[in-house]
C-alpha positions in Angstrom: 29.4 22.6 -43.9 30.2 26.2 -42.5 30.1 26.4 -38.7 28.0 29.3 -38.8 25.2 27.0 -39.8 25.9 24.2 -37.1 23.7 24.8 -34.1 22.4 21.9 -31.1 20.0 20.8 -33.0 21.4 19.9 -36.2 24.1 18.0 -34.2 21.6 16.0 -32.5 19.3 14.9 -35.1 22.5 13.9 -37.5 23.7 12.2 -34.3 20.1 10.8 -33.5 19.8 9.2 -37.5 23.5 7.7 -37.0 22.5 6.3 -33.8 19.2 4.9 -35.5 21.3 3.4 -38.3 24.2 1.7 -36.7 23.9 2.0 -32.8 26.4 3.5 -30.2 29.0 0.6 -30.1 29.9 2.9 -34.0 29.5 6.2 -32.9 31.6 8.7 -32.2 31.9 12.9 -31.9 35.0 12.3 -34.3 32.2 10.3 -36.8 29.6 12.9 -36.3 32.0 15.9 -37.2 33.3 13.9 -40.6 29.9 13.3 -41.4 29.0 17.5 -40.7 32.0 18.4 -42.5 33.4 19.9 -39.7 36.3 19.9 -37.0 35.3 18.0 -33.8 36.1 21.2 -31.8 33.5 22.4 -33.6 30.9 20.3 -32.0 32.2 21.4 -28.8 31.0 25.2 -29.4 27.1 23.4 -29.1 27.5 20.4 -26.9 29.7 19.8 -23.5 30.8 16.5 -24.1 29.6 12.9 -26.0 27.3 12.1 -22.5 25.5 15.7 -23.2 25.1 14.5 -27.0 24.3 10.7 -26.4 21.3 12.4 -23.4 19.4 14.5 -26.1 19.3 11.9 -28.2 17.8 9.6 -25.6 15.3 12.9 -24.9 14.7 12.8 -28.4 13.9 9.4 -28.6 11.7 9.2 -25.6 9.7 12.1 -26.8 9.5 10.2 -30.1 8.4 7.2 -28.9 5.9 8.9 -26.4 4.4 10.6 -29.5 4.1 7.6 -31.9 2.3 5.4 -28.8 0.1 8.5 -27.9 -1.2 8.3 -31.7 -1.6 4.9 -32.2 -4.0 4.7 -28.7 -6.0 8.3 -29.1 -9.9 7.9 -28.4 -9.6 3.9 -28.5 -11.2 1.9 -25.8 -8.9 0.6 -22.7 -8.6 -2.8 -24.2 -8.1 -2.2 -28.2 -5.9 0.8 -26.8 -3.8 -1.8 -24.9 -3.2 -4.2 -27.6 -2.3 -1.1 -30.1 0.2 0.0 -27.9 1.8 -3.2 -27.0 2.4 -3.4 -31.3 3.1 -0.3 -31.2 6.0 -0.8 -28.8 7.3 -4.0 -30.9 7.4 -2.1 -34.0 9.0 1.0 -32.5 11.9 -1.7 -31.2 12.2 -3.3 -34.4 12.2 -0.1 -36.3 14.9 1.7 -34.0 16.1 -0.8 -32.5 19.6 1.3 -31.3 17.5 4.0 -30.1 15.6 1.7 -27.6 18.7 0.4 -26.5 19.9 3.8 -25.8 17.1 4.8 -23.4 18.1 1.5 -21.7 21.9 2.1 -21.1 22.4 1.8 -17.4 24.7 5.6 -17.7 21.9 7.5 -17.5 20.2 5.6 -14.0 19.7 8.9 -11.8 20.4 11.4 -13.9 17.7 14.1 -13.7 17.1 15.3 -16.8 17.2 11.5 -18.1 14.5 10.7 -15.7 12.1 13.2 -16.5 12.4 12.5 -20.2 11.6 9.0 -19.7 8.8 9.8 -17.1 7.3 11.3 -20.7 8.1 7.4 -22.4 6.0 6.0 -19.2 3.2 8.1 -19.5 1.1 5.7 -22.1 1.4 3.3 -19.8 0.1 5.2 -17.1 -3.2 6.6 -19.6 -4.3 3.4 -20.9 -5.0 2.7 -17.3 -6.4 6.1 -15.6 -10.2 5.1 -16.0 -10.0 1.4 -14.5 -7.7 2.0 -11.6 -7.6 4.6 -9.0 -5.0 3.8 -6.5 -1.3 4.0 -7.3 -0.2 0.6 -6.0 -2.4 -1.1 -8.5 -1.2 1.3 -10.8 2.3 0.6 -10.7 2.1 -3.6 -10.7 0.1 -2.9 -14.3 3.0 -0.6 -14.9 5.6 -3.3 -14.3 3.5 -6.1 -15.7 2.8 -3.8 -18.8 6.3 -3.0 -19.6 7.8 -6.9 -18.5 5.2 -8.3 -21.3 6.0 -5.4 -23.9 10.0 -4.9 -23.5 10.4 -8.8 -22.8 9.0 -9.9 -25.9 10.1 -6.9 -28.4 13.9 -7.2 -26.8 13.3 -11.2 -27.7 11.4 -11.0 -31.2 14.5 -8.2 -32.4 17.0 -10.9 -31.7 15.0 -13.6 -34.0 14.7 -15.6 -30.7 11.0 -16.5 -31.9 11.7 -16.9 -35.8 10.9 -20.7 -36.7 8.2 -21.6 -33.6 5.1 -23.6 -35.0 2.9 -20.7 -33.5 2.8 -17.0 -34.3 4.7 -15.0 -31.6 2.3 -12.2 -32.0 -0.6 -14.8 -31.0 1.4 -15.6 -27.9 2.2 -11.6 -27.0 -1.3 -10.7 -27.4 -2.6 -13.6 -24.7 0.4 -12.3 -22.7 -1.1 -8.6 -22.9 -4.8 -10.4 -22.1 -2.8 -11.6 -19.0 -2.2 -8.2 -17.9 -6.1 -7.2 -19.0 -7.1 -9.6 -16.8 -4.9 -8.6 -14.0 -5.9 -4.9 -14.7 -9.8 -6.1 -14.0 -9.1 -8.1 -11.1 -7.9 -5.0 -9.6 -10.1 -2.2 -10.8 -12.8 -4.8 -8.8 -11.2 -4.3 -5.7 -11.0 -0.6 -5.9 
């Protein structure tokens, strides 16, 4: 590849599909520039360093995810929204499972720029709820409940933990989610 067509972005969606395919613990700049055809000082004329790379990808991912959750819940009602999005999230962990893992890699716990990406990955949360509950107290406990239930179970169900039960798992996340329905009414009634 000639360097004069090797820009940001190009590095970080070849970076963001290798990441997606194989995970971090097999990534390196030296990986990425083979697979550019390029010399790993090239990279450097785009990015500062692998942490600036390995962010954008992140950024990419939340933004992905945010998108693909945003679609699956448009113009549904509160509870058929809640349940889409809780697949939604399971299939988006199965599917890239690396990437997830990536947005949860404990580097990138106050950096700035990671934390208004993710604030983008939490919004979904944060909409399913905005017509049943005012306050942001009761907001937040069906945030954390929310995400416990969705990231708990998806983190489990990648890693086969559920494969061979005499019950569906998906049966069992669904009453989970009902859980956090529930909790989510019991609140909105004391609003």
């Amino acid at each position: 590849m000639s360097k004069r067509f090797l820009s940001r972005e190009l590095i970080v969606s070849v970076a963001f599909q290798m990441i997606d395919e194989n995970g971090t613990s097999s990534f390196s700049v030296r990986q990425l520039a083979a697979k550019l055809g390029v010399q790993v000082s090239s990279l450097y004329n785009h990015i500062e360093n692998e942490y600036d790379l390995l962010l954008e990808v992140a950024k990419l991912t939340a933004a992905m995810y945010t998108d693909y959750i945003e679609e699956t819940v448009k113009g549904l009602p509160f509870d058929e929204a809640a349940y889409k999005a809780g697949d939604a999230f399971r299939d988006f962990t199965r599917e890239h499972r690396y990437l997830y893992e990536l947005l949860l890699d404990r580097r990138w716990i106050g950096d700035p720029e990671f934390d208004k990406a993710i604030e983008k990955f939490t919004q979904p949360i944060y909409y399913l709820m905005q017509d049943g509950i005012t306050d942001k107290a009761s907001m937040d406990h069906l945030y954390v409940a929310m995400r416990v239930v969705t990231h708990g179970f998806s983190s489990l169900d990648s890693l086969g933990v559920f494969d061979g039960l005499s019950v569906d798992p998906t049966e069992s996340y669904h009453m989970m989610i009902k859980c956090v329905l529930d909790m989510m009414n019991e609140l909105s009634r004391k609003d």
